[in-house]
Every structure is written in C-alpha cells, then in structure tokens.
N, C-alpha and C positions, 0 to 999 in steps of 0.2 A: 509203739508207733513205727520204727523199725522193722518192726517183723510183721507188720501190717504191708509197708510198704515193698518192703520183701516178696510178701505174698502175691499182690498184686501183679509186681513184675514178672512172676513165675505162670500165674495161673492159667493163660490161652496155652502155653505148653503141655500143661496137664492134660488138656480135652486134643491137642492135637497129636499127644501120646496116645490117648487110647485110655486114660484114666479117667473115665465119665464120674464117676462113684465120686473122686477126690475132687475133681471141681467142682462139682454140687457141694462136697462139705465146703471148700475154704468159699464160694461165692456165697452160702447160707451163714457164713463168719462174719463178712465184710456186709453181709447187708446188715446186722446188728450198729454197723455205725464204726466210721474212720472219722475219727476227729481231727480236722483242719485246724480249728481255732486254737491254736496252741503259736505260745512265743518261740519260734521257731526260726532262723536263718535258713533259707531253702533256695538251691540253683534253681531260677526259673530254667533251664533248658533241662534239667533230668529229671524235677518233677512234674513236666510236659511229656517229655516222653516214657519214661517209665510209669510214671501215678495218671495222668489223663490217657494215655496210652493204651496204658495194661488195663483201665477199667472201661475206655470206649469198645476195645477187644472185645473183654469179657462180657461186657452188656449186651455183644451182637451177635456173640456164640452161646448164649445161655440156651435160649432155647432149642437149638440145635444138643445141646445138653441134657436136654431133658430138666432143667430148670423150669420151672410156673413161674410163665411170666404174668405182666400184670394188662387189665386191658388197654390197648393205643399200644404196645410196644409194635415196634422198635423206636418210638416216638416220644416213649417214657420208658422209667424204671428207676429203680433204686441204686444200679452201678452207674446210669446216664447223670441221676443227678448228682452221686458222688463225684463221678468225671467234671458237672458244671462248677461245682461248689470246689475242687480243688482248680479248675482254670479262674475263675473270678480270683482265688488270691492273684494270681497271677499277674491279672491286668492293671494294677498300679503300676508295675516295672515297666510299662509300654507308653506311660505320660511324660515323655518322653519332648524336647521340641523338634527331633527331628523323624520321631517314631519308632525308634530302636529301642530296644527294651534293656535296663539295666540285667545285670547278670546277676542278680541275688536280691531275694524279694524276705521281707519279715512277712510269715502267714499269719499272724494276727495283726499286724503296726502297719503293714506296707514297707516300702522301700525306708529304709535306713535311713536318717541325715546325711548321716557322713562315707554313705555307699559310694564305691568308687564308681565313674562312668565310663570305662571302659571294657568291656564286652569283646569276648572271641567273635569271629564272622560267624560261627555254626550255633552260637547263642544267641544270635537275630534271627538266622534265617531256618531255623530249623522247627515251623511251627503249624502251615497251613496243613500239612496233614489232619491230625487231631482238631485243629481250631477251627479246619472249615468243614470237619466230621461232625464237631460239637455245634455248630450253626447250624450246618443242613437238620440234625436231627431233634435243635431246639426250639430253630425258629427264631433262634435270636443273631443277629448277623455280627454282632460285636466281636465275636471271635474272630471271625473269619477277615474282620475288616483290618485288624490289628497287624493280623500276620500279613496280611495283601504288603498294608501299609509299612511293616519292617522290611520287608522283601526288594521293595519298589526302590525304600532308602539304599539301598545297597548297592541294588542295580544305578542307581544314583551318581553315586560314589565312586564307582570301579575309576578307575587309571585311564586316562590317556589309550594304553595299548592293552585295555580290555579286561586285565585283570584286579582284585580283591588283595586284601593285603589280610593280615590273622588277625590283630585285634584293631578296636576305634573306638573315638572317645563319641559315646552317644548321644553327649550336649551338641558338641560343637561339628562331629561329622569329621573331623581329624584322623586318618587313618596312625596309630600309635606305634602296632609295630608291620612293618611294611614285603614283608617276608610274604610270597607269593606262595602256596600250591595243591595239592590236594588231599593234603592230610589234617594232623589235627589242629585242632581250630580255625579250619576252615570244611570239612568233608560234608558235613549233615544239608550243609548250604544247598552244596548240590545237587545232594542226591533230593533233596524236597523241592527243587525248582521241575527234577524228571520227574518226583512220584504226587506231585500235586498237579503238575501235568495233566496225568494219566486220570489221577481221582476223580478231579472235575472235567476233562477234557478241556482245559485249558492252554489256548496255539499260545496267547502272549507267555506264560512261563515256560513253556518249551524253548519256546523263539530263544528267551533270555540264554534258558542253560545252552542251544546251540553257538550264540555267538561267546559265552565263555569256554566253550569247549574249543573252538578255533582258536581262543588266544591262548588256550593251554598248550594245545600244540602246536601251535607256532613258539612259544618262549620256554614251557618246562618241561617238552619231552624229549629224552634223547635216548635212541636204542631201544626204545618202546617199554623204559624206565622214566618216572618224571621226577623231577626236581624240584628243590624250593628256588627260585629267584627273585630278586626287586622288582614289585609290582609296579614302579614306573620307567624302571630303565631295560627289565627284562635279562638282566644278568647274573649267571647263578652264584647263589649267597651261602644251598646247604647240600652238595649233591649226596644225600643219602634219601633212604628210604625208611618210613615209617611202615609199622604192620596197620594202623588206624586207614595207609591209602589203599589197604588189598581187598577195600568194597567198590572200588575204582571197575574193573573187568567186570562187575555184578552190572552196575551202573552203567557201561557200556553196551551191554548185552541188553537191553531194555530199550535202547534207543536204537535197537540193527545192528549196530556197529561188532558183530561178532569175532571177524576176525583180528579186528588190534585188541580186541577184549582177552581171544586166546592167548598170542603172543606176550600181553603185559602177565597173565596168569600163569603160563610157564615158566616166567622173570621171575616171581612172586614165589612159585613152586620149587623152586630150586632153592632159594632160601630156607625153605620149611625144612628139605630132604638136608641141607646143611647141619640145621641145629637141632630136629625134631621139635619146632615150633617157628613162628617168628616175631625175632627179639623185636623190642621195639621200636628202635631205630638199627637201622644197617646202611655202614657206610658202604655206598657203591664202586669207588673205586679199589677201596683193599679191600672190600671183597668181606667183610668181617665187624664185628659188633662195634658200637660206641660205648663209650666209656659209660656207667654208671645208667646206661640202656639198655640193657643186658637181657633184661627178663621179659617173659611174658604170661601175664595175668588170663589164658586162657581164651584170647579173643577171636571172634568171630567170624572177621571181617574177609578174612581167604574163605573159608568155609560157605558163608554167602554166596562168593560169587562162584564158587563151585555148584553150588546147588543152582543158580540162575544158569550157567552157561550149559550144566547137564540139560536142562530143560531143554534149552535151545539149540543142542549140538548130538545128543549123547553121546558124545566123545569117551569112551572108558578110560580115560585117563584121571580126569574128573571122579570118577569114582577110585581110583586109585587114593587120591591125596583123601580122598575122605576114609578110606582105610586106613591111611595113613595115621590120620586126626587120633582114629580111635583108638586106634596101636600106643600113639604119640602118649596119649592123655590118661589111658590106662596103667602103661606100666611107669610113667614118671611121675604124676601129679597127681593118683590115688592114694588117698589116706582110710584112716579110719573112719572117718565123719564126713566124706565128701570128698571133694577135689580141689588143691591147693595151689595159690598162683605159683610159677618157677621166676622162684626171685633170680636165678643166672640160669643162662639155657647153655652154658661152655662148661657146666659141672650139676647141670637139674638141682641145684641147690631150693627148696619148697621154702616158701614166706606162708605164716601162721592168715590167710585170710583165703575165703573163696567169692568172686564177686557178682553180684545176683546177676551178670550179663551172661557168665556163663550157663544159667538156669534161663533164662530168657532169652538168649540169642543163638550160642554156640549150640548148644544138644539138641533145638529144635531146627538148627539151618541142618546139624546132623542126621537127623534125622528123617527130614523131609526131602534129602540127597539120595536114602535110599531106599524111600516107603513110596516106590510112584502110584500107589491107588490112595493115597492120604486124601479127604475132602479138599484140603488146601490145593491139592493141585486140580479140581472138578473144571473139566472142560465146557460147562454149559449143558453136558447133554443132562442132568437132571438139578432139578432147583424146588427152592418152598414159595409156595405162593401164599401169600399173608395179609389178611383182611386188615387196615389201619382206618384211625376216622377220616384220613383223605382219600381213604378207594384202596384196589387191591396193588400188592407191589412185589418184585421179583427179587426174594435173597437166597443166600448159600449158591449161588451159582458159577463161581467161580472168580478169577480175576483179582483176587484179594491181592492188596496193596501193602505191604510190611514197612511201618514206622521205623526210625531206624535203632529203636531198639524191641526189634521184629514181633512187635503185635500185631498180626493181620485185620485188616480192614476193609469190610467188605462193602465196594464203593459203591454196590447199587441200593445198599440202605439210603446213601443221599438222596433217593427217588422219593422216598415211603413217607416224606413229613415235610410236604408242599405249601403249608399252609402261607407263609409267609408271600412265597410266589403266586401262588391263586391271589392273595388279598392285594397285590400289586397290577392283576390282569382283571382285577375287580375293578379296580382304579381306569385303568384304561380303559376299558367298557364302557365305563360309565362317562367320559371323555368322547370319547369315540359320539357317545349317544347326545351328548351334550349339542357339538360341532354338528354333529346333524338334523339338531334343532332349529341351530343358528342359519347351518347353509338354506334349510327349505324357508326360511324367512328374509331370503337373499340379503342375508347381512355381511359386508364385504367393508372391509379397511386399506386402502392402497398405502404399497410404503415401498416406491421405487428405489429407492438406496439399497434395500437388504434384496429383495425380487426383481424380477424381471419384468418389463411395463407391462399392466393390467391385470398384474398376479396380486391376488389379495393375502394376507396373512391367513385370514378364512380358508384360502385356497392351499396353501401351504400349512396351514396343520392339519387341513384333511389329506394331505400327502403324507405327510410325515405319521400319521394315524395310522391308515394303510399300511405304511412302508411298516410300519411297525407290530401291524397284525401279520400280516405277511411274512415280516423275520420271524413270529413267535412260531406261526402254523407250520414255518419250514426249518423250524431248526433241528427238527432231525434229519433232513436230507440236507444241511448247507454242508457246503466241501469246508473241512478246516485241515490244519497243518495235522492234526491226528486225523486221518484219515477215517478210521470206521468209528460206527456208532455206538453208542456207549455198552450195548449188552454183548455182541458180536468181541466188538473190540477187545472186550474183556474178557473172555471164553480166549480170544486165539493168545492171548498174552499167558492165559494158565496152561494154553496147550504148549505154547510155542517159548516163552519165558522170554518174550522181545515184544517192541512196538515197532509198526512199520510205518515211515514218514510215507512223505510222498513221494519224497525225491532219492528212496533205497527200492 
C-alpha cells in the first residue's frame, strides 16, 4: 500500500521528465486497483494532496502520455475514479459543527471516537484545489462545497488584526495554539486561497488572501524576513525562520508582487549558500541553526520559488541557486539507493530515509527551472482539442496550477464536464419560460413593503430572470478582481509565472 502510495506521488514527474515508457507502466499498475478500504489511520491533508493529487495529475496527463483513454475522458476514467473513491474516505473528517475537518480520518471506520479535534490551519485550508478539480470533473459538487466551507471557517475566525493562529480546535472554533505566520502549519492555507484563486477565477478568495497578506506585513515582516507572532496582539513570539516558509517568494511572484518576492528570496538564499541547504528552522538574529532543527529532509520549498520567480524575472541568479541545489544534493545527500535526508547540515550527517516529496516536488521544481521548452511551461500557442459528451474543450494549453505537493493541474479541464451547470441553466430556462407564461396572462401580485408602488413580484422576478440571463451570457466579458479571462489568463501566467490584479 505504501509503495502504491509512493507511486502515485512520483508519477506526473515521470511524464514531465521525459519518461513516457515508465508512466505508462506504473499508471497500467495503478489501474489494476489501489485498495482504500483497508483499517487504516490516514492524515486527511497528505492523502489530499499527495493520493487525490498525484492521481487527478495523472488522470489529466494520461493522455498527453500516450495512455488509451477511455470514452468521456477527461470526465471519467480509472485514475478519476480512484482520486473520487480516495476523497469520499475523506469527507467524514469534515462533519464537523463548524466545517473544519479533523486531521486524521480511519479509511474504512471513518473518523476515530476518541480523534483529537484539533487540526494545523494548512489541514483546513489546504483543499479546494483537488476538491473543486474533483467536482468540476465529476459533477458532483460535494467536494468542492466542503473545502469552500472549511476555508470560509477560517476566514471566520482570523483575529481581530487579520491574522490565523497554527492549530484550532474544530468543535468549538478555539484557536489552541496562537503562534502567527507563514510557515508550517499554517503555509498550504495560503498558497490554496492564491491557487484556488487562479483555478476558478475566483475575486472572493483572492480578496481573502489580499487582506491577509496586509496584516502579514503589517505584524510579521521585518527586513523582508517574517516572523512568527501572537495572532491577537501581533508581537513577536519566534523570530526565526523555517525552510517550509521559502514557498513564500513562489507565492508572491504569482500575485505581481515580484519585487519583495526577490528581496525575501536573496534572505532565503543566503541561508542555503551558509549551510549547502536549509536547515529547518534558522534562528534570525544569531544568524545560525536551532537546536535539534538542524537538518533538512531535501525540501522543495526555495526551489519552487526559484523556478516561479525565473519565470517572471529571468534573473540568472535564480538559476544560480538551482545549481547550487544540484551541486548541494549530489555530493552530500547521494547514496547508493537514492538520496538521503541530512539529518545535521553543520556536519552532512545522512538519516537512513528518503521522502517521496523529494521525488514529487524537489527534482521536478528542479528541473522545470531549467528545461524552459517543458509542456508544463506551454504558452498557449499550441493546445489539444478534445471531443467530451458536453461539446468540444481546450487542454494541455498551458497555465497549469501546482498542488502544493507539485502535481500540475490543468485548470481548463474544469471546462470539459459542464454537466451539472447546463442542468442548472436548464432550470432557469425553464423559469425563465414559466414567468413568461404567467406575465402574457397579466398575472401580477403587489407587495409594497418588499417593492416599490405598483411593482408586482411578477415584475421583479422577470428582472431578476433577465438580470440573471444577462450575468450568465456576460460572464466572460464581466471585469473581476482577476482581470483576464480564463484561457488568455492562463497562457500569460505560464509565460510570465505572475497574475496581474488590477491595481499592479
């Protein structure tokens, strides 16, 4: 089951190495069948992102693979419904009273009796990705309502002065531990309020992540390093730094904001150039490791935002630190059998384990830093057009959105399996048709309290009818806080590795 799970985590790497041959075997493995129903303790938040993650990936580069798909793809398939059937375990941990999802679900019992309810902030909020990938493509909205729904609780919650605290109890909505910033157990929050944003074109969760990014920098940046503080009084509690926040510059560079993105990335870079990696915490005023935080497990997270900010800058500096990486990773942390975390980076001391991020995140952010004709970066100018039983639809064209445990996801599949919405503008059609039964048989109900005098109800849901044919037919020319339309938009983000608000 482990090396199933393994698998999965690795395998869009494979097809975006260059390895077609080998993701056709392990995806012809995985369709023989991943058995869920097994008594199992499993973190809902890793196996969302890595197990839902790695097989919505791979279900959407198959055939770009050279995979036989089956017919209606990309609207079925055998990775799609493995991805459904491992998120259903999932959605007990989200029965929740306040919609937070416990952080450890049994895959065949459901949530535990005696499960504790208290949850990191980046195991709530780390979910519309995948969840409203796995809705758009099923038709089934329950995923996508769940994560809205954890999301919203949060936004809920925040403090007084705008910020998130690391963990909360999910009964009661009690923030437990109250340590403000933008590392771990809070990071994934984030970045999925930008790249859920981006996937749906959605203004309200941009909106969200812009005004917590104001009260980040207003409370935990200083010197264009940030800090942990009290999320309700806004005074610092840890001033060191984590390597989990050096997806921070990645995450800035996507919203415009490129130059405090570099400046925090030079901060960051000068860490690596110190220890030939970075440790996992580093205390910022000595300048030098924390105690018994010493090492680092091969992560990703500088790496990333090297590869986003080359996009956007190509700054060859950028491409320096990813020499760097390679140099780094080669001659300390190569074994015989793979590549070994550095249990201390103050002596490269190796710990006996290697962990599947660095096969799914690190070698492939490496490596998409300095392969710029890779698909993954496709500007738009060539794409597949794909016959589905809702009409024809636009994929591989670029714009791909990376989970943050970096399976690309290609967000104009969300186009290609309408069903759910047609059957909802079936509805109103058929309203629409109704009301204008009623109105030619001048049937009118006056109700001066709620309207204006001699406005009938009649009269007013034939406005609202309108109004609402009218937003449908113009919703791709209405101005939103993400400015351009969903295919365009998408192209210059692969060209350019930013989004542009309105107001950059």
């Amino acid at each position: 089951h482990s090396f199933s799970l393994t698998l999965i985590d690795a395998l869009d790497t494979l097809l975006i190495l260059g390895n077609v041959s080998e993701f056709q075997r392990v995806v012809n493995v995985l369709q023989e069948g991943v058995d869920f129903d097994i008594d199992v303790n499993a973190s809902v938040f890793e196996t969302n992102i890595r197990v839902v993650g790695g097989l919505l990936s791979a279900h959407l580069l198959s055939k770009k693979a050279g995979v036989e798909v089956e017919v209606g793809w990309p609207c079925s398939g055998p990775l799609l419904r493995m991805a459904e059937e491992a998120a259903r375990k999932l959605l007990p941990a989200f029965q929740t009273p306040t919609g937070m999802p416990y952080g450890t679900v049994n895959l065949l019992h459901g949530v535990n009796p005696g499960e504790t309810p208290v949850t990191c902030t980046a195991g709530i909020g780390t979910f519309i990705v995948e969840f409203a990938t796995l809705s758009h493509l099923t038709g089934d909205p329950v995923f996508e309502d769940v994560a809205r729904k954890a999301l919203k609780a949060l936004w809920k919650n925040r403090s007084d002065i705008g910020l998130v605290g690391n963990h909360i109890d999910v009964i009661t909505a009690k923030w437990v531990a109250q340590d403000a910033g933008i590392g771990a157990g809070v990071d994934s929050y984030f970045e999925y309020l930008v790249k859920g944003a981006i996937l749906l074109q959605d203004k309200e969760l941009m909106s969200m992540f812009l005004e917590y990014n104001k009260a980040i920098k207003n409370y935990t940046k200083f010197d264009d390093w940030y800090l942990w503080v009290q999320m309700y009084k806004g005074t610092v509690s840890m001033p060191v730094f984590q390597s989990l926040e050096a997806y921070w510059p990645g995450l800035q560079s996507l919203i415009g904001d490129v130059d405090n993105a570099m400046r925090t990335f030079l901060n960051y870079y000068t860490v690596w150039k110190q220890f030939g990696g970075l440790p996992e915490f580093y205390n910022i005023p000595q300048g030098y490791t924390v105690e018994k935080r010493e090492g680092y497990p091969l992560r990703p997270e500088l790496i990333e935002s090297a590869m986003y900010l080359y996009r956007a800058t190509r700054d060859p500096t950028l491409l320096e630190l990813g020499r760097d990486a390679v140099e780094s990773i080669e001659k300390i942390s190569k074994v015989d059998c793979g590549f070994a975390t550095i249990k201390d980076l103050r002596d490269h001391r190796l710990d006996n384990r290697m962990e599947s991020f660095f096969l799914a995140e690190t070698v492939k952010y490496l490596y998409l830093l300095f392969d710029p004709d890779n698909f993954i970066h496709n500007d738009g100018s060539v794409f597949d057009v794909v016959v589905t039983p809702y009409g024809e639809c636009i994929l591989n064209a670029g714009g791909y959105i990376f989970n943050t445990e970096a399976h690309p996801i290609d967000p104009a599949a969300l186009h290609c399996c309408r069903k759910q919405k047609e059957e909802q503008w079936e509805v109103e059609d058929l309203m629409r048709e109704f009301y204008s039964l009623k109105r030619n048989k001048k049937f009118t109900l006056k109700r001066a309290s709620d309207h204006g005098e001699g406005e009938s109800v009649q009269d007013s849901v034939d406005a609202s009818s309108e109004n609402g044919r009218e937003k449908r037919n113009s919703k791709k020319n209405a101005h939103s806080l993400l400015s351009c339309p969903s295919q365009s938009f998408n192209s210059k983000l692969a060209v350019l590795g930013q989004v542009f608000l309105d107001n950059t």
